[in-house]
TORMI-889611 format. One record per residue: residue number from 1; x, y, z of N, C-alpha, C in turn. Coordinates in Angstrom, 2 decimals, padded with zeros to 5 digits. Each point is the difference from the previous one (the first is absolute). Example, Ala and Ser with C-alpha at 12.3 -4.5 7.8 and 13.67 -1.06 7.14 Angstrom:
REM TORMI-889611
SITE   nr      n_X      n_Y      n_Z     ca_X     ca_Y     ca_Z      c_X      c_Y      c_Z
SITE    1   013.19  -005.69   007.80  -000.89   001.19   000.00   000.90   001.20   000.00
SITE    2  -000.35   001.05  -000.72   000.82   001.19   000.06  -000.77   001.09   000.73
***
This chain:
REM TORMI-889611
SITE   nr      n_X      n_Y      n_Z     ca_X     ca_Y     ca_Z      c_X      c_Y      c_Z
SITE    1   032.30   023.05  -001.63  -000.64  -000.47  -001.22  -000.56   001.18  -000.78
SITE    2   000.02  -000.21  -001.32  -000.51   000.82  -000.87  -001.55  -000.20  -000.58
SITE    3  -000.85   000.96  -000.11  -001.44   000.02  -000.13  -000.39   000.39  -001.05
SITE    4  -001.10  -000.19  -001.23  -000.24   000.79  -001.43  -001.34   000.09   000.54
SITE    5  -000.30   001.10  -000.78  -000.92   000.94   000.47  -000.55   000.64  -002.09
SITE    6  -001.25   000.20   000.04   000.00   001.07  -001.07  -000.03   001.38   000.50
SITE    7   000.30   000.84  -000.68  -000.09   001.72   000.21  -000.53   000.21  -001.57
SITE    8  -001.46  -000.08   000.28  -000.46   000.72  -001.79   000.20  -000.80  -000.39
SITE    9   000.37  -000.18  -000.99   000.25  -001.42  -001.12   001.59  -000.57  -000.30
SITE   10   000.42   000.73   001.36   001.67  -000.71  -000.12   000.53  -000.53   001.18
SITE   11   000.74  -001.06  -000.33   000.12  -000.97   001.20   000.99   000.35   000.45
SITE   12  -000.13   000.33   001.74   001.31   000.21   000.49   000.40  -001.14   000.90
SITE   13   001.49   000.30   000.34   000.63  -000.82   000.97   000.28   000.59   001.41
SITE   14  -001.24  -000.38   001.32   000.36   000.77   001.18   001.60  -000.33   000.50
SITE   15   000.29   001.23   000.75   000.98  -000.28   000.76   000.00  -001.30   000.91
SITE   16   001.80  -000.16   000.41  -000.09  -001.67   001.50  -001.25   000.83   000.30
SITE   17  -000.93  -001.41   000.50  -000.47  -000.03   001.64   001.01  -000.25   001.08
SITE   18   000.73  -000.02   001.27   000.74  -000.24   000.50  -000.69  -000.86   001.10
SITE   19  -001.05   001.37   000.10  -000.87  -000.88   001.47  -001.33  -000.91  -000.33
SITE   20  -001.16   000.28   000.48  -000.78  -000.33  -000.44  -000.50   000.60  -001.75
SITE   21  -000.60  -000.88  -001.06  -000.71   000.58  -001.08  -001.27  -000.20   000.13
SITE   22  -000.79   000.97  -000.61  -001.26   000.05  -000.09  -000.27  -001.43  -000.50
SITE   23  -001.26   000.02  -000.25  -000.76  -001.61  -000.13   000.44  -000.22  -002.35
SITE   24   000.45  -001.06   000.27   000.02  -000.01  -001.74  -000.27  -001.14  -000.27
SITE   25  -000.07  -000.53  -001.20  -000.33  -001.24  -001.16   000.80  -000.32  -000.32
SITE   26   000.71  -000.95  -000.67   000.84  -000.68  -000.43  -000.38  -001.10  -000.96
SITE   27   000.75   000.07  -001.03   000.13  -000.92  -001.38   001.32  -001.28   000.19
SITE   28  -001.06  -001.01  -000.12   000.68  -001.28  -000.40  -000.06  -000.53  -001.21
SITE   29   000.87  -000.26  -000.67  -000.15  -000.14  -001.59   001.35  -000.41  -000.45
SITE   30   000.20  -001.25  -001.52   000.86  -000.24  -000.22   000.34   000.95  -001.09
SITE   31   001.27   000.06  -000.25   000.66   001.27  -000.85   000.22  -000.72  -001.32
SITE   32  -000.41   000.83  -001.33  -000.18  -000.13  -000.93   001.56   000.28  -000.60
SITE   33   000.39   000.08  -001.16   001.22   000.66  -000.20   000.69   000.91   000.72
SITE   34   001.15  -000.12  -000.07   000.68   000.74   000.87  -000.11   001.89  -000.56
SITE   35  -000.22   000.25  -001.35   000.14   000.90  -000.05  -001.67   000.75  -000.27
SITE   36  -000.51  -001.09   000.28  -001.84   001.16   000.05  -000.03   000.14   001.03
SITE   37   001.05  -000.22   001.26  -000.60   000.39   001.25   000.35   001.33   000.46
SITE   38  -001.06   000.91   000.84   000.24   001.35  -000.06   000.94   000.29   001.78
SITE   39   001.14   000.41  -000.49   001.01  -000.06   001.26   000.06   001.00   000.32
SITE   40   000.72  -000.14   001.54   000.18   001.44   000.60   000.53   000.92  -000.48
SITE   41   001.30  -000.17  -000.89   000.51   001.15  -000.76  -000.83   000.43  -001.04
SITE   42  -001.13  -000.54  -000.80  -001.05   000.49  -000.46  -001.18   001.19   000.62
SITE   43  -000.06  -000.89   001.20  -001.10   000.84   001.02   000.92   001.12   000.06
SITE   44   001.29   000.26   000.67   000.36   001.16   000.30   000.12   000.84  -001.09
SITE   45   000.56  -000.65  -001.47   000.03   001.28  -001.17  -001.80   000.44  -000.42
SITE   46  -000.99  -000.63   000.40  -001.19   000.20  -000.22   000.18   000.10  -001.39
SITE   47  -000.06  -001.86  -000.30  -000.11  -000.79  -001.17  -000.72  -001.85   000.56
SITE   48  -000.09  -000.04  -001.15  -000.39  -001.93  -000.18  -001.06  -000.02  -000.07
SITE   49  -000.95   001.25  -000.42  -000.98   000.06   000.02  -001.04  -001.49  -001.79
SITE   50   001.46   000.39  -000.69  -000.27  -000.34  -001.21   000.26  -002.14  -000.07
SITE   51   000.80  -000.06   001.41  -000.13  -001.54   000.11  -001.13  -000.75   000.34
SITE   52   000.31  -001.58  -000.38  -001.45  -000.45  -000.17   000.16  -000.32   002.43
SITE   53   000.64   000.22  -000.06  -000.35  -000.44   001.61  -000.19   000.87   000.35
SITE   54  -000.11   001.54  -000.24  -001.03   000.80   000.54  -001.59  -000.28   000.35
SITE   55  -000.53  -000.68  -001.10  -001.31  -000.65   000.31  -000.07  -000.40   001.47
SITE   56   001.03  -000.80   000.62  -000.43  -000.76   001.17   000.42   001.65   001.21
SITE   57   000.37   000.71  -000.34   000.08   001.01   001.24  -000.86   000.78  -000.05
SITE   58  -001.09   000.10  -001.31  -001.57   000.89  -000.12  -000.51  -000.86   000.47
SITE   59   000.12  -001.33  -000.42  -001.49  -001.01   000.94   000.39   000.32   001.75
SITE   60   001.33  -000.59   000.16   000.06   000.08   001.86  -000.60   001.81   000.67
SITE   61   000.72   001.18  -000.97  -000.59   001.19   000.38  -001.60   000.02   000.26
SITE   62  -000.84  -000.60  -001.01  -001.00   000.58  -000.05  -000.69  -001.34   000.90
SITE   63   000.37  -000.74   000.25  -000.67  -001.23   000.84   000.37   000.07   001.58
SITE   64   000.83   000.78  -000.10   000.83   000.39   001.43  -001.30   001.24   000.69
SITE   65  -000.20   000.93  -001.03  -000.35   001.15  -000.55  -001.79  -000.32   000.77
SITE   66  -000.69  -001.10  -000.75  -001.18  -000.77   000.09  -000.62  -000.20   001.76
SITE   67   001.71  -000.71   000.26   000.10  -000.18   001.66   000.21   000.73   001.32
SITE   68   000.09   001.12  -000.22  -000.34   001.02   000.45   002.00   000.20   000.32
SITE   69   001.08   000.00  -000.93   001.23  -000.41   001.04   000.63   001.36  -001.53
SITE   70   000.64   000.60   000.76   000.64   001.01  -001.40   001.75  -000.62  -000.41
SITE   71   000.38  -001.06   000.83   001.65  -000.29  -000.62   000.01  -001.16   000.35
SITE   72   000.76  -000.81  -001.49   000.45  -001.03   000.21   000.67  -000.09  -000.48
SITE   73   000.96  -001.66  -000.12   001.19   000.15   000.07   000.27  -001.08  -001.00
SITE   74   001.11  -000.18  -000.99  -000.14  -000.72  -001.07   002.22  -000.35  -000.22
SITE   75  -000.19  -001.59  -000.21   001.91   000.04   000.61   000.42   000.90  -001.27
SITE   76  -000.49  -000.42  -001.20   001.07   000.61  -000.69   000.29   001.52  -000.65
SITE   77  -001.19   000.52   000.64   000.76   001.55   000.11  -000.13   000.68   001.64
SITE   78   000.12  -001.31   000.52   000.15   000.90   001.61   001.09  -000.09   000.92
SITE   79   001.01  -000.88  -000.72   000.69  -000.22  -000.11   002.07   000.45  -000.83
SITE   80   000.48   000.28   000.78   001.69   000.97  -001.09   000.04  -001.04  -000.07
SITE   81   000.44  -001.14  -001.04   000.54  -001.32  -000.08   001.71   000.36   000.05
SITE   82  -000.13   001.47  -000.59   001.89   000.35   000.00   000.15   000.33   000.87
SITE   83  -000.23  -000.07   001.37   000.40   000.45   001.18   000.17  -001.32   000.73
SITE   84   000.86  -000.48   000.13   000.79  -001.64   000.65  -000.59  -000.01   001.45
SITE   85   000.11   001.45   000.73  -000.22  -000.21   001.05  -001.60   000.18   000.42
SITE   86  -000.85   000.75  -000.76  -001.79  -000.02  -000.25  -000.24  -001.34   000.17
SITE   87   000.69  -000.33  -001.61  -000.88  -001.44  -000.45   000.34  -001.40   001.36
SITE   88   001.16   000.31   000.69   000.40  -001.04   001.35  -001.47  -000.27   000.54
SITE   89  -000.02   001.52   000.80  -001.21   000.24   000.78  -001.19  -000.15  -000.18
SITE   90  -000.43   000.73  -001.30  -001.41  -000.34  -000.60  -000.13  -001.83  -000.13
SITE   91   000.85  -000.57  -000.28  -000.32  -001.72  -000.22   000.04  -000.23   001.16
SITE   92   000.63   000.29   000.97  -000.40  -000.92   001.52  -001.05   000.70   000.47
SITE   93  -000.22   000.53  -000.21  -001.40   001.01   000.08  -001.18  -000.08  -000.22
SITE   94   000.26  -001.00  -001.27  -001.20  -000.33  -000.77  -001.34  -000.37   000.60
SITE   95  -000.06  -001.15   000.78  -001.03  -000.63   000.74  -000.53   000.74   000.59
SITE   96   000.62   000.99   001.26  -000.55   000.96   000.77  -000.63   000.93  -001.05
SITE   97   000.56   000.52  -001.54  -000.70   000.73  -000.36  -001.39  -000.17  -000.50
SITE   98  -000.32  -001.16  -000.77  -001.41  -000.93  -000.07  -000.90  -000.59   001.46
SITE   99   000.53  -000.09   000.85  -000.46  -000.15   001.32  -000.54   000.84   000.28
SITE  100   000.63   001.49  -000.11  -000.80   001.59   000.62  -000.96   000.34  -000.67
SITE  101   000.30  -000.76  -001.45  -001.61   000.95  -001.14  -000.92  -000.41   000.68
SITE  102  -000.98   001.00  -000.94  -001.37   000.18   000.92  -000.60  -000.81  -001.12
SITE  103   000.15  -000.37  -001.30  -000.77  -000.76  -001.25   001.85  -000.42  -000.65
SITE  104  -000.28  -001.41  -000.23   000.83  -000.19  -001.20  -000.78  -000.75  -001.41
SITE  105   000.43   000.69  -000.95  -000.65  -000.14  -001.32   000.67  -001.37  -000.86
SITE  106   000.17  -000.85  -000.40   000.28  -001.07  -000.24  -000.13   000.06  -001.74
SITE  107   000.46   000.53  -001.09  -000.03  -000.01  -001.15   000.44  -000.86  -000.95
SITE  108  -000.88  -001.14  -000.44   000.30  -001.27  -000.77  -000.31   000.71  -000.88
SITE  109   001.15   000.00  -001.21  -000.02   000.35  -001.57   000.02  -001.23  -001.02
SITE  110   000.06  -001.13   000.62  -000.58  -001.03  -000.61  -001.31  -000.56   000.12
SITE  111  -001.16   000.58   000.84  -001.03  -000.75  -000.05  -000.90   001.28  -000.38
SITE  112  -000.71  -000.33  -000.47  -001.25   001.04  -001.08  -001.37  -001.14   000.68
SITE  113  -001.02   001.10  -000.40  -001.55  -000.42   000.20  -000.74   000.45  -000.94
SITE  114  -000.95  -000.53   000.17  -001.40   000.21  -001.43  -000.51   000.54   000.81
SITE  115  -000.80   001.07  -001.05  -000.95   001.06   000.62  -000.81  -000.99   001.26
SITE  116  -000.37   001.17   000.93  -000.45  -000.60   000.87   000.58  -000.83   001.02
SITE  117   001.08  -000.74  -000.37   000.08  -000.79   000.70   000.57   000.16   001.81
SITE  118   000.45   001.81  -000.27   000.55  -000.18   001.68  -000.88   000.71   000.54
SITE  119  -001.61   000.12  -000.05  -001.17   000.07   000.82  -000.67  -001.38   000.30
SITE  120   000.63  -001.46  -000.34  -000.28  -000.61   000.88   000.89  -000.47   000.89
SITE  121  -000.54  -001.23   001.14   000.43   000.12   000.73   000.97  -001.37  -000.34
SITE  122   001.03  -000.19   001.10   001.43  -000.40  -000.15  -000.56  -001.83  -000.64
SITE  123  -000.42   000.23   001.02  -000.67  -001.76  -000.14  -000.41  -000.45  -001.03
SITE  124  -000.48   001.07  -000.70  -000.99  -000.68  -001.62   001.29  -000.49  -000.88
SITE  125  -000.12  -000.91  -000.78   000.61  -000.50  -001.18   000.01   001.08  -001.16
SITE  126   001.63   000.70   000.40   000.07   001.30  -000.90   001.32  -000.24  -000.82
SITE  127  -000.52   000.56  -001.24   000.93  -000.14  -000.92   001.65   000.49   000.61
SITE  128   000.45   000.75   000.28   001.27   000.70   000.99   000.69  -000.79   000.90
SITE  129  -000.74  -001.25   000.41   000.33  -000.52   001.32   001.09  -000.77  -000.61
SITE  130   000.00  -000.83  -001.39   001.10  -000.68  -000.01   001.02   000.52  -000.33
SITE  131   000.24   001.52  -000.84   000.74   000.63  -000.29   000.66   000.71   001.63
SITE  132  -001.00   000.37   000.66   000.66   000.19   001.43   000.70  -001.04   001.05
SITE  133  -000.37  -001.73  -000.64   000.81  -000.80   000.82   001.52   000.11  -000.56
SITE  134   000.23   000.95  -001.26   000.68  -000.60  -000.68   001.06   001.37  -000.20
SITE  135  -000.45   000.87   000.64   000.76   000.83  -000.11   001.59   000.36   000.64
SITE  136   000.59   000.16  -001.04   001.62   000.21   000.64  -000.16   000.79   001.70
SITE  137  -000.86   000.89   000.04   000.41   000.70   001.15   000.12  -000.91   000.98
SITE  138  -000.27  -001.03   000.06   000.09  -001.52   001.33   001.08  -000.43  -000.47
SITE  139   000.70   000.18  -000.96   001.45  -000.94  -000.41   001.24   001.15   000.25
SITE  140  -000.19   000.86   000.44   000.78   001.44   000.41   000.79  -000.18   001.18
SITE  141   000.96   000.06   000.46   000.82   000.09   001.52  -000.46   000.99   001.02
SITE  142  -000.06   001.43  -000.92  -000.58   001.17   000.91  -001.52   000.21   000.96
SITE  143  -000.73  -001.07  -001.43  -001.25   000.37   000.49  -000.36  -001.02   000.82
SITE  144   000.68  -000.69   000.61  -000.44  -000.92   001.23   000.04   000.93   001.54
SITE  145   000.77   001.23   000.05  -000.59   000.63   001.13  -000.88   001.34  -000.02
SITE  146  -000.32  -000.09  -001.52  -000.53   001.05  -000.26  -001.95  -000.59  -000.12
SITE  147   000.27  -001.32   000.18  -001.13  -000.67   000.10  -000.28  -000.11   002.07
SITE  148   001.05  -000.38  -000.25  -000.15  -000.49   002.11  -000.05   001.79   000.97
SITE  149   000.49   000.81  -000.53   000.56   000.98   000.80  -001.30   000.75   000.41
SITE  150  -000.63   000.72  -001.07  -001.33   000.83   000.10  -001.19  -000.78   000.71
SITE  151  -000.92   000.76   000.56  -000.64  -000.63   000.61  -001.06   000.09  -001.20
SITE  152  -000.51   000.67  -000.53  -001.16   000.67  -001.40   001.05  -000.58  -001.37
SITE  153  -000.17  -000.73  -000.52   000.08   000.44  -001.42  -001.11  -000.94  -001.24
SITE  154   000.52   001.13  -001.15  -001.63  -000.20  -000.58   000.59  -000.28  -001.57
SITE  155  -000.16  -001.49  -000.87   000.13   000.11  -000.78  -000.33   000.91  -001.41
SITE  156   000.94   000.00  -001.13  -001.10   000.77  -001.08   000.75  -000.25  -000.84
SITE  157  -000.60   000.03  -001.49  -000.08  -001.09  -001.12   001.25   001.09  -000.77
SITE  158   000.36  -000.37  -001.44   000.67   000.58  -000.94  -000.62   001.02  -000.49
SITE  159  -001.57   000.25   000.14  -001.17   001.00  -000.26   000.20   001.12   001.56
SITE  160   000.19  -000.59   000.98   000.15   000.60   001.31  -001.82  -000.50   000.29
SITE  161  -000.37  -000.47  -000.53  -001.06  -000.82   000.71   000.06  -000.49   001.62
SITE  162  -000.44   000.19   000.93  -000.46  -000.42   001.14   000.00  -001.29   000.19
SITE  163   000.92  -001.39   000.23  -000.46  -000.96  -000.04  -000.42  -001.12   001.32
SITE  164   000.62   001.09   001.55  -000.45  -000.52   000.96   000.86  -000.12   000.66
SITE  165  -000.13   000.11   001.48   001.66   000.22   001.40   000.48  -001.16  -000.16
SITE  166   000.73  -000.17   001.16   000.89  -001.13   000.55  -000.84  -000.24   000.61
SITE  167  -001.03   000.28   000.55  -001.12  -000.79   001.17  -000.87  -001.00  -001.13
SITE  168  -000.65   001.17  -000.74  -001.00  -001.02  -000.68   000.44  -000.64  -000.92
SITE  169   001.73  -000.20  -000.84   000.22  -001.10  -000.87   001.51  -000.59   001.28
SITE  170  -000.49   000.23   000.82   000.94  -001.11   001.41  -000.19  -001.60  -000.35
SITE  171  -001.04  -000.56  -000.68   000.14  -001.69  -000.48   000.64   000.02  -001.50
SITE  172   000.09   000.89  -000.77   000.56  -000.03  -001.15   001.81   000.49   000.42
SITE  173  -000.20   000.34   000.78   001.59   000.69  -000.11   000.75  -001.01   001.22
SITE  174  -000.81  -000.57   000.94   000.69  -001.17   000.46   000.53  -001.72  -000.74
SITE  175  -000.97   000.08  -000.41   000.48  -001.20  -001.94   000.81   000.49  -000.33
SITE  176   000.38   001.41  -000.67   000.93   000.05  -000.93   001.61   000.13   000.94
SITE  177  -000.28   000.50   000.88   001.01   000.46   001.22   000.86  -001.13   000.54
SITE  178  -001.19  -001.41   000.79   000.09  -000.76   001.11   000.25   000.99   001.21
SITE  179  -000.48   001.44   000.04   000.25   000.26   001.28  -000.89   000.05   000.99
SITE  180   000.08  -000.20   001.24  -001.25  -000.18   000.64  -001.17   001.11   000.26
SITE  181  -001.25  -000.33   000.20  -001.10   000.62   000.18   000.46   001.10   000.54
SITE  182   000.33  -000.41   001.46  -000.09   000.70   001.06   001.29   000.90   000.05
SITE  183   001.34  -000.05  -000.77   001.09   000.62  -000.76  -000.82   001.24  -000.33
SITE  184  -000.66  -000.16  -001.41  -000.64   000.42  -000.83  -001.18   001.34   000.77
SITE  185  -000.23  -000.37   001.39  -001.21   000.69   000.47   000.68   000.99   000.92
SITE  186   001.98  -000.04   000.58  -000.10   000.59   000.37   000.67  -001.22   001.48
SITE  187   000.60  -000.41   000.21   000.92  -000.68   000.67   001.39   000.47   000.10
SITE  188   000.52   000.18   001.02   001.51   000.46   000.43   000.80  -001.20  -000.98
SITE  189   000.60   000.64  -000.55   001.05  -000.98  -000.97   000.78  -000.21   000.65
SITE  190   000.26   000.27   001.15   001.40  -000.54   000.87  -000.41  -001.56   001.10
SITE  191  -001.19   000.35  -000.42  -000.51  -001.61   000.82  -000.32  -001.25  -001.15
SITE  192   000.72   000.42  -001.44   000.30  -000.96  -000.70   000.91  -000.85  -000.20
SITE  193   000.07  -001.12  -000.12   001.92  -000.55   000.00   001.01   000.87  -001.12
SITE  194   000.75   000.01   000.57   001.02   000.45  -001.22  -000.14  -000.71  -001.04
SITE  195   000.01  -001.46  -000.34  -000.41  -000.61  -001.51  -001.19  -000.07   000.24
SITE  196  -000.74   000.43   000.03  -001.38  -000.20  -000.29   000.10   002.06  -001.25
SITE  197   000.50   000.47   001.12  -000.16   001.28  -001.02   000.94   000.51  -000.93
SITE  198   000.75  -001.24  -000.46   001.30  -000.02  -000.71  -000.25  -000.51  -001.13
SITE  199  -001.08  -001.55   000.37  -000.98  -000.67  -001.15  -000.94   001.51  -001.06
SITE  200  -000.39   000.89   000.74  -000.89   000.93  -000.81   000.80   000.59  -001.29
SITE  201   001.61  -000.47   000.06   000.65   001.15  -001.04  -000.02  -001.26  -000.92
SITE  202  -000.42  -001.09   000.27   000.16  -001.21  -001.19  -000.61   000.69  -001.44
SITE  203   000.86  -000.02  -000.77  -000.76   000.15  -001.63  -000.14   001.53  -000.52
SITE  204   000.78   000.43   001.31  -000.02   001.84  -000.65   000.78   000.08  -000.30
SITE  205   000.25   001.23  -000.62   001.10   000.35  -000.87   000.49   001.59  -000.06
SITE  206   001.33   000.18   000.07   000.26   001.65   000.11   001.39  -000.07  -001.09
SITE  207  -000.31   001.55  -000.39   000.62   000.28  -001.64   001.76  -000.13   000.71
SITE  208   000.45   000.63   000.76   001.14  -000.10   000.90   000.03  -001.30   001.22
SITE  209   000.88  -001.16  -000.29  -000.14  -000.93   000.67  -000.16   000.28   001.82
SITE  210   001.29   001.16   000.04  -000.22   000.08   001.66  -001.06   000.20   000.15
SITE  211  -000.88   000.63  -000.91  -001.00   000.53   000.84  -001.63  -001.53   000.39
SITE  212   000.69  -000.46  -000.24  -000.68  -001.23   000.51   000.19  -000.26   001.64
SITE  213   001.07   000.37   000.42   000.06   000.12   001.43  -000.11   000.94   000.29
SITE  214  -000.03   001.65  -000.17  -000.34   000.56   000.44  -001.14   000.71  -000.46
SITE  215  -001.15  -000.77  -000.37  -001.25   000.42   000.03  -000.98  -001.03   001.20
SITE  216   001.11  -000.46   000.83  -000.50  -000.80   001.35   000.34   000.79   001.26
SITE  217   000.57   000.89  -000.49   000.70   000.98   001.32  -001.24   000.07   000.91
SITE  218  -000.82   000.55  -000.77  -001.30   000.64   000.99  -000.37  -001.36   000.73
SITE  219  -000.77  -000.59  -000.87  -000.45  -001.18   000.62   000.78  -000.86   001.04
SITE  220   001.24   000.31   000.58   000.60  -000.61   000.88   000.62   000.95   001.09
SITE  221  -000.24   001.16  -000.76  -000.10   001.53   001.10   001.62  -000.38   000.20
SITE  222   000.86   000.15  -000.85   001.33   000.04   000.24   000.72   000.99  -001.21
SITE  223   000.99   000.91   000.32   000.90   000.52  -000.74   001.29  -000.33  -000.21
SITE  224   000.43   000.00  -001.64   001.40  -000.17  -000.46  -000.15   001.16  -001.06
SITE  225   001.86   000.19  -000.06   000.58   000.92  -001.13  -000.66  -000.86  -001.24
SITE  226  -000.17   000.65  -001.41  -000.26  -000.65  -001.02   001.70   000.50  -000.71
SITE  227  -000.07  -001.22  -000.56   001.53  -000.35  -000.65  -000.62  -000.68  -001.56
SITE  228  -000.41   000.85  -000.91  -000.51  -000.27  -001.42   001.10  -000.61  -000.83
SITE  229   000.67  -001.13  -000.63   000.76  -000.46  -000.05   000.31  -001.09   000.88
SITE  230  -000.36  -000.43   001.07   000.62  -001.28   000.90  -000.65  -001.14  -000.35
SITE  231  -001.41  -000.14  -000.82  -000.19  -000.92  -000.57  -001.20  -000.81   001.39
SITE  232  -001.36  -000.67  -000.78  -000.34  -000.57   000.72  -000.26  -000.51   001.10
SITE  233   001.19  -000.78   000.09   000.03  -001.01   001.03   000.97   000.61   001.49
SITE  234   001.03   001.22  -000.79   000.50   000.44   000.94  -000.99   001.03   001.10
SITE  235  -001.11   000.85  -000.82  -001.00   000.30   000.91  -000.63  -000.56   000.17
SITE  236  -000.18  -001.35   000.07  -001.12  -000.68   000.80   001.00  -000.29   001.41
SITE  237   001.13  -000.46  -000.48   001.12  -000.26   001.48  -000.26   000.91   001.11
SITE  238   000.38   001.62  -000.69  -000.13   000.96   000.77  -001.58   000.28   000.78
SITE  239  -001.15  -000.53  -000.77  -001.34   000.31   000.67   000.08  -001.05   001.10
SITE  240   000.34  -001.16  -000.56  -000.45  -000.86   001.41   001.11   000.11   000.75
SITE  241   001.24   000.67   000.02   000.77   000.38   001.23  -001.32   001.17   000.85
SITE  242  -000.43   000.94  -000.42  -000.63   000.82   000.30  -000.89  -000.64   000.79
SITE  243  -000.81  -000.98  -000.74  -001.32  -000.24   000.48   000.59  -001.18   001.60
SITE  244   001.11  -000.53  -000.05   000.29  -001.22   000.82   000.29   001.31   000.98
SITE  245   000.74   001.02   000.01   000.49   000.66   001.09  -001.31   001.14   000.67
SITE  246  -001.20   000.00  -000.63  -001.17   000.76   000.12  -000.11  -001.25   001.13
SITE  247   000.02  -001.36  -000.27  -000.93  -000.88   000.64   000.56  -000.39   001.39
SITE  248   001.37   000.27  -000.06   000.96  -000.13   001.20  -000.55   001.34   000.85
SITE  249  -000.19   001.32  -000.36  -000.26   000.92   000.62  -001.73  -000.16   000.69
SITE  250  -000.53  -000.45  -001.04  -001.59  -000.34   000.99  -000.04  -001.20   000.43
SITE  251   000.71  -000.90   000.31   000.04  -001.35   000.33  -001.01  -001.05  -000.78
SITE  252  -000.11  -000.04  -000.55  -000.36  -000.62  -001.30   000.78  -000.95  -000.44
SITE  253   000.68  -001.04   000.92   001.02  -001.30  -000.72  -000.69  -000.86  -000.57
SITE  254  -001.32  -000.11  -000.49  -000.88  -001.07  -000.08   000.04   000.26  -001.45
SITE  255   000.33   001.47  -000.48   000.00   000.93  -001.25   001.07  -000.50  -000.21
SITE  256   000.93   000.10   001.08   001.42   000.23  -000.91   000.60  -001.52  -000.73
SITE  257  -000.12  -001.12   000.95  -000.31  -001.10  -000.55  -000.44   000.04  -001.20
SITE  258  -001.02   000.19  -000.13  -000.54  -000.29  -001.69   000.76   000.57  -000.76
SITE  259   000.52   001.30   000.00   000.38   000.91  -000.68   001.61  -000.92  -000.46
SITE  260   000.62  -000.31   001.04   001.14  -000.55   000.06   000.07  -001.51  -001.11
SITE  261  -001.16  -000.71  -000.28  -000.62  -000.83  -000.77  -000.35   000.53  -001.07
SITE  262  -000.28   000.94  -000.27  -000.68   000.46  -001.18   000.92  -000.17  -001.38
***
């Protein structure tokens, strides 16, 4: 995996980690236009400085920065998207890579706050809250394991306002979710039914249809080739071959049943 780091006031791109990486942060966030986002071939010509999605890699730097953590990691410039065989790896990858952060940053660009409002506390009747039930980042495919995976993550507003973890808005984000408490706190997802954690992708949505099935990879701790072009329904075939033959290997027929129903 690849790490950004500042040096002085310019952002670099560390070399692979291969083995272990130092401790980093990580950005969850839905992507704005395709072309304000600042990509790896940007990072490497040391440019994109002038795009508007640079903003979100000064907030994660300097909030990363705050947390005592010097690199984190952000998909769309940490990522070669032109490298077929990177981008394989990095997507089955994904989960484990939000799993290892040490903070994940959660960036809703649809919900804003009034002064003040993210020094109180979660519970009070705050202007943000309905704009945060309401925010696309819950209607996203990706960010359902980018919600489950980390053990820390910490919302923040379109201001980068502070608006509160996954612990302390855990009753707001189980409403909007239906996922369970105890999911939510930190439960082995493999002691969930297969439709029970199949129900969580209800109502999301990803810009590339496959990637509706394979933004479940993690969450079912199974790997497939991605085949961009096969359409839908043909990677969902291929995940639950995956996931039925995961369940044959841990004996799990009680899984595979359902799965076989599904």
């Amino acid at each position: 995996m690849r790490l950004l780091s500042f040096s002085g006031n310019r952002l670099v791109c560390t070399k692979d980690f291969i083995n272990e990486p130092p401790p980093y942060a990580i950005l969850s966030h839905t992507w704005g236009d395709k072309d304000d986002e600042v990509t790896f071939s940007n990072i490497a010509a040391g440019k994109g400085s002038d795009k508007l999605g640079y903003c979100k890699i000064q907030f994660c730097a300097i909030q990363a920065a705050s947390d005592g953590l010097s690199y984190f990691w952000i998909d769309t410039c940490c990522i070669d998207k032109s490298n077929s065989t990177e981008l394989q790896r990095e997507i089955n990858s994904m989960f484990r890579l939000y799993k290892n952060a040490a903070k994940c940053y959660a960036y809703l660009s649809d919900v804003t706050v009034q002064k003040d409002d993210s020094q109180h506390d979660s519970s009070s009747s705050l202007s943000w809250e309905s704009f945060f039930r309401k925010s696309r980042w819950f209607t996203r495919g990706w960010t359902l394991q980018e919600l489950l995976a980390p053990a820390k993550v910490e919302f923040f507003s379109s201001e980068y306002a502070r608006l509160g973890s996954k612990e302390s808005l855990e009753k707001e984000i189980h409403e909007i979710t239906q996922i369970p408490l105890d999911v939510l706190r930190g439960r082995e997802l493999s002691e969930i039914s297969i439709d029970k954690r199949m129900s969580w992708s209800d109502g999301r949505f990803t810009t590339y249809p496959e990637d509706k099935a394979y933004s479940l990879l993690g969450i079912f701790s199974v790997y497939i080739p991605l085949i961009y072009g096969e359409g839908q329904d043909n990677a969902f075939k291929r995940l639950r071959r995956a996931i039925s033959d995961q369940a044959i290997i841990e004996g799990k027929f009680n899984n595979l049943i359902t799965l076989l129903h599904y």
